[in-house]
Structure formats: C-alpha cells, structure tokens
N, C-alpha and C positions, 0 to 999 in steps of 0.2 A: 604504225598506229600507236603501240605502246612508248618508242621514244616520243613522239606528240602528246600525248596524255602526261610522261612524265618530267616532259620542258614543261607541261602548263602547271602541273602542281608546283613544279620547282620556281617555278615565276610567282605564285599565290604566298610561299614562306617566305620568297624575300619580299615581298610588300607589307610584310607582315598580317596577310591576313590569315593565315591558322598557326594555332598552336599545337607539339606534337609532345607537348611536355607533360601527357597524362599517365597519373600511375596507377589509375581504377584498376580491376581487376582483370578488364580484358586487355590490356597492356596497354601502349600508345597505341593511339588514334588520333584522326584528324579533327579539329575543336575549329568552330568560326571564330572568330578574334573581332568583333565589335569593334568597330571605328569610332571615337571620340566625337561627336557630336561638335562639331562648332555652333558658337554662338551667334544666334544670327541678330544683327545688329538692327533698332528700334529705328523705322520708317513713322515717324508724325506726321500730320499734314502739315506741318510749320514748319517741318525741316527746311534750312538753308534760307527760314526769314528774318528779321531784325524788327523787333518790336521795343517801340519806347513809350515807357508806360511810368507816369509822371503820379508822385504821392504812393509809391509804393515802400515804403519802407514799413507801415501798420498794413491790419486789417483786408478790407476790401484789396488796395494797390497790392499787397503783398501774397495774398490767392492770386489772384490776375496773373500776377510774375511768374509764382511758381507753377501754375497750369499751363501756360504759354510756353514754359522753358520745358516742363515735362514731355512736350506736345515740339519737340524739337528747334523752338525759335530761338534765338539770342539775343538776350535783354539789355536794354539801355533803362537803368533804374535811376529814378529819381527820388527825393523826399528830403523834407526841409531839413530833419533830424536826421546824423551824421551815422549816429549809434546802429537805430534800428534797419536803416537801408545796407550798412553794412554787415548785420546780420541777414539781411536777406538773402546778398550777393554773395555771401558765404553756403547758404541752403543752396542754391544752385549750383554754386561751383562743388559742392559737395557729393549732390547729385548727380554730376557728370553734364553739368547745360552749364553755357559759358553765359558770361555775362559782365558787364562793366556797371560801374555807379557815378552817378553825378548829381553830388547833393548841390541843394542850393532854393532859393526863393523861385518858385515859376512866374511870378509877376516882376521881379526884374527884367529890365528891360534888354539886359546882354543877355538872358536867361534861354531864350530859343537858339541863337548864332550859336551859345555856347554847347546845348545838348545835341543838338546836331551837329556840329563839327565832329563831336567825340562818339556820335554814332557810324559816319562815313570817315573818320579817321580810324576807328577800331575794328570795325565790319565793313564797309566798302558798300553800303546801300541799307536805307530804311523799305521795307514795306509794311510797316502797321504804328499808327499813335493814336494812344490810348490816353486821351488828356479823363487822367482821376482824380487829381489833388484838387483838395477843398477842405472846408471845416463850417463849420453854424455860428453864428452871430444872429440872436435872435430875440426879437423883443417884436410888440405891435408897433403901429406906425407910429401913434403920439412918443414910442420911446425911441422911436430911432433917428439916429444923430444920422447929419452929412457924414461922418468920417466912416459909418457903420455900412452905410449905404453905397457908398463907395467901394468899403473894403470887399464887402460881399460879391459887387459887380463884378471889380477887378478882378477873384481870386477864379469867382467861376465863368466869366465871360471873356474880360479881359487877354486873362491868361492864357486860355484858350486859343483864343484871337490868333493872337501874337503870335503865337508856336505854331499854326498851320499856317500864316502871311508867310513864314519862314518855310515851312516844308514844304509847302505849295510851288515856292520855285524849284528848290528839287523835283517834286514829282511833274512840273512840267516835263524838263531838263531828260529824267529817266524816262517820261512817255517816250519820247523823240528818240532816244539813246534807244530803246528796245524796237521801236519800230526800224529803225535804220536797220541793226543787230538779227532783228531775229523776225520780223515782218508783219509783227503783230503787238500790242501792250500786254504786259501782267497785271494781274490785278493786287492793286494795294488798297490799304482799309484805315480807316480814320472810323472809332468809336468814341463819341461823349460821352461821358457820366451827368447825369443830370438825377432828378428825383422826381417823386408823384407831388411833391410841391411846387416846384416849377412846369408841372401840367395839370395840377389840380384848383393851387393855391395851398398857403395855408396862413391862415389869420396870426398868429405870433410869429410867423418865420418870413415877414413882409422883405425883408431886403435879399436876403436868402432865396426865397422863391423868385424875386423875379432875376434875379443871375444865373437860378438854373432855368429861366423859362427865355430869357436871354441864348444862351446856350442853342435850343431847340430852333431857335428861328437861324442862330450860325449855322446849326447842322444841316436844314434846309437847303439854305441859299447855296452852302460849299457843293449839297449833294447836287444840285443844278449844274452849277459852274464846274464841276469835275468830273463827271460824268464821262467826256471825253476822251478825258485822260485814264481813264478805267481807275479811277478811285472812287470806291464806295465810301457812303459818311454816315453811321448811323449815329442813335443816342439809344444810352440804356437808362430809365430812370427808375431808381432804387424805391424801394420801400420800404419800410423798420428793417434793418440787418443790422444781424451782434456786432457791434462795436466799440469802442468808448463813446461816441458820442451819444446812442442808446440806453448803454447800459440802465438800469436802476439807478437813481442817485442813491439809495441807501445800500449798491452793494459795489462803490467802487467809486474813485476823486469826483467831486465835484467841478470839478473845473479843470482845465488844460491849460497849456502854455503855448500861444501861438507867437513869435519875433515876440517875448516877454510881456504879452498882453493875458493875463487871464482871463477864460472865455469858458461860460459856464456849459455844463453839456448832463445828460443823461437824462431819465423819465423819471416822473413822480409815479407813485402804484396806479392813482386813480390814469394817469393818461396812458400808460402801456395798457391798462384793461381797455379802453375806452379804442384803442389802435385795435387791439387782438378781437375785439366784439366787433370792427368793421372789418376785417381782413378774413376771406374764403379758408383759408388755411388754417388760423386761429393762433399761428404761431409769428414768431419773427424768423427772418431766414437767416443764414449762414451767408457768414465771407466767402467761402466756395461754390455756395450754389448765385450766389451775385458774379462772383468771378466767371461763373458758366453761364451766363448769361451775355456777357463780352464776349467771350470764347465763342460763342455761335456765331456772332458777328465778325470774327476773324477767320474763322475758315472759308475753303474754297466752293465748299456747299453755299454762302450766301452770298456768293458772287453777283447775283440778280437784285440782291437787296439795297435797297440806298434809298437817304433821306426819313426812313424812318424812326420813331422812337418806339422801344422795348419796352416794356412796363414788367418791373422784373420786383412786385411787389407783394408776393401770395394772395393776387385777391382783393387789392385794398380799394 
C-alpha cells in the first residue's frame, strides 16, 4: 500500500503537478502547481465563411467588414478608393481575421468575373454577398439629366445585378456540389443595401430612390428563384446613419469625389431637424448598429428568412 501511494506522488512531481520547494515555517510540503490555462480559441457563427462585401473601404461597408470578420468570416473587400479599403484590410488582418482586397468600379462590366475569381481563387468558396456600394446623386426630377438617371440606376441596380447573374452560377454549381458531397445544401445569404427612399420615396432623391427601390424588386424575384438552392436574399434599407454623405454641410466637405465627378452630399440644419422630428429614436444611427443590421441577416438564426426588406431606420 505505501509503495502504491508513493509511485502515485512520485508520478504527480514529475507532471509537474506540486511543488515541494516551500520554506514556510513548517518546512516542505506539498503545494498544487496550477496548470496554465490554455486559450481557448473564438468559435463565431461565420467561422469557416467567405463574405464579399462590396463599397467597404468607408463608413457603413467598412462596420460590415469588420463585424463579419470579428464574427469569424473571411472577407473579399471592395471599394472604389484604393487608400481607404486598404486600410480596412489592414484592421483585419491586424485583428487576426484574414481577408483580401479588390478595389475597382462595381459597375464595370469585368467587375463581378473579376471579384469572384479572387474570392474562389483565395478562399475556395463564397457563402455570403453583401452588395453595399453606392453614393447620392440628387436633385428633383425637372433637374435630373439622363446621365444622373442612369448613374444612379447602374450604381444601385445595375451593379448589383451583375454580381449575383455571376454568383448565381456558382451557387447553383455549389447547391449540386454539397448535395452530391454531403446529402443536403448550406445555406448561403445575399443581403442588399437599399434605403427608406427606395421604400418610401423621396421627392429630391428622384433617381436615387428608384435604384434603390429597383434593388427591392431584385431582391424579391432572386429570393423566389433561389430558394432552392438554399440561398436567402434579403434587403436592408438604411435610414439617416453617420456618414459623409449625412453629415452637416457646415461641419465637414461639401462635396465628394466620385471617378472625378463632384457630387454634393450632407444635411442643411433645417433638414437633419426635420429627419430627427420624424424618426422614433430622435437620433441618427451609427455605421455599427446599420452594419448589425446586415449581420442578422447573415447568420444561421435567419436561415427561414428570405425576400424580405429590413428597415434599419430608428423609426423613420
């Protein structure tokens, strides 16, 4: 009995689990030795998905990025400006979520082949696109030109368009692939950005509004036609959030630079009052809480959900 007891102590020092290196008063004795705590490594519900999420280099696209990537997904970033996406792609990579960039115009026409190529060349499978890129072009209808009317269509309709006619054969292609593979589909998620103009109207944002209300009838028809294929298609449509193109015109540019067009952007005092006296909340929201508003629409909780639109507008 006593050699048994003293193989097992003798088995505990060398694992090192006590220490007999005490010089208190009552001389050695046996101390438990705390085992180092391993870290245990962040489980997201996005772990191991590939989200490309287009106009992320400001604002709005750029919460989206980094929620998604925090939340364990690997991001395919896009935005017209070179600078700011590569700042983004940097926040990520810095936070330990990987991620690639691909700037470029989303309304070119090689602009879909091209960002998905470099999402299934880099990652080996899409499951989430987030069409966000856009900008305002906005006057009444006596002041808007054919070219304004267009612009606007293309940027939020068009573009959109294009990039899921292109993804769309992939996720046939992967329905098929997973069913052969593993007997059943995953679910993959297509989120539009739209606005409460393109579901409300609004009387100075005539070309604007209807590309994003354009938008809503894409997201529709895709979420019918896809269904199948276990792709859900929603829309979130934004409300006043901090941006540049909100801001106050007296506390920050008047105008921006879109392909070298100046394009005027932010609120007079009297119309931000006049937004915040219709809107429940009484405030404008935050690029994070718009970006969590997508985010719900990418997890695996709203798997059931499709074809709808979000209104992620505080109340307006």
């Amino acid at each position: 009995m006593v050699d048994a007891v003293s193989g097992f102590i003798q088995a505990l020092f060398s694992k090192g689990m006590f220490d007999v290196n005490d010089t208190s008063e009552y001389g050695p004795i046996l101390k438990f030795r705390e085992r180092p705590r391993q870290r245990e490594a962040h489980l997201g519900k996005l772990d191991g998905k590939v989200a490309i999420i287009t106009g992320a280099g400001r604002g709005i696209g750029r919460a989206m990025a980094l929620k998604v990537a925090a939340d364990g997904a690997r991001v395919v970033l896009n935005d017209l400006d070179e600078a700011p996406l590569a700042e983004t792609l940097a926040e990520i990579r810095d936070a330990g979520g990987q991620g690639l960039a691909v700037a470029g115009d989303v309304t070119e026409a090689e602009f879909p082949d091209r960002i998905l190529s470099a999402a299934l060349d880099g990652f080996g499978e899409v499951d989430i696109v987030v069409n966000n890129a856009g900008y305002i072009w906005n006057s009444m209808i006596q002041n808007t030109t054919d070219e304004q009317w267009r612009t606007m269509l293309d940027i939020h309709a068009g573009a959109p368009f294009r990039l899921l006619r292109v993804t769309g054969d992939y996720f046939r292609k992967a329905a098929k692939a997973d069913m052969a593979r593993l007997g059943g589909v995953r679910a993959r998620k297509v989120v539009n950005v739209t606005s409460v103009a393109g579901t409300h109207g609004a009387a100075t944002m005539v070309a604007y509004a209807a590309g994003k209300s354009a938008l809503v009838g894409l997201t529709k028809s895709l979420a019918q036609a896809w269904g199948r294929f276990n792709v859900t298609v929603n829309c979130v449509a934004f409300g006043l959030i901090e941006t540049r193109l909100t801001q106050r015109v007296d506390a920050g540019p008047k105008t921006i630079s879109v392909a070298g067009r100046p394009l005027k952007v932010g609120l007079m005092e009297e119309e931000e009052a006049g937004f915040l006296a219709r809107t429940a909340l009484g405030r404008l929201g935050t690029p994070d809480e718009a970006a969590g508003a997508v985010y719900l629409l990418c997890l695996p909780e709203s798997n059931y959900i499709t074809g709808q639109v979000l209104e992620c507008a505080g109340g307006l």
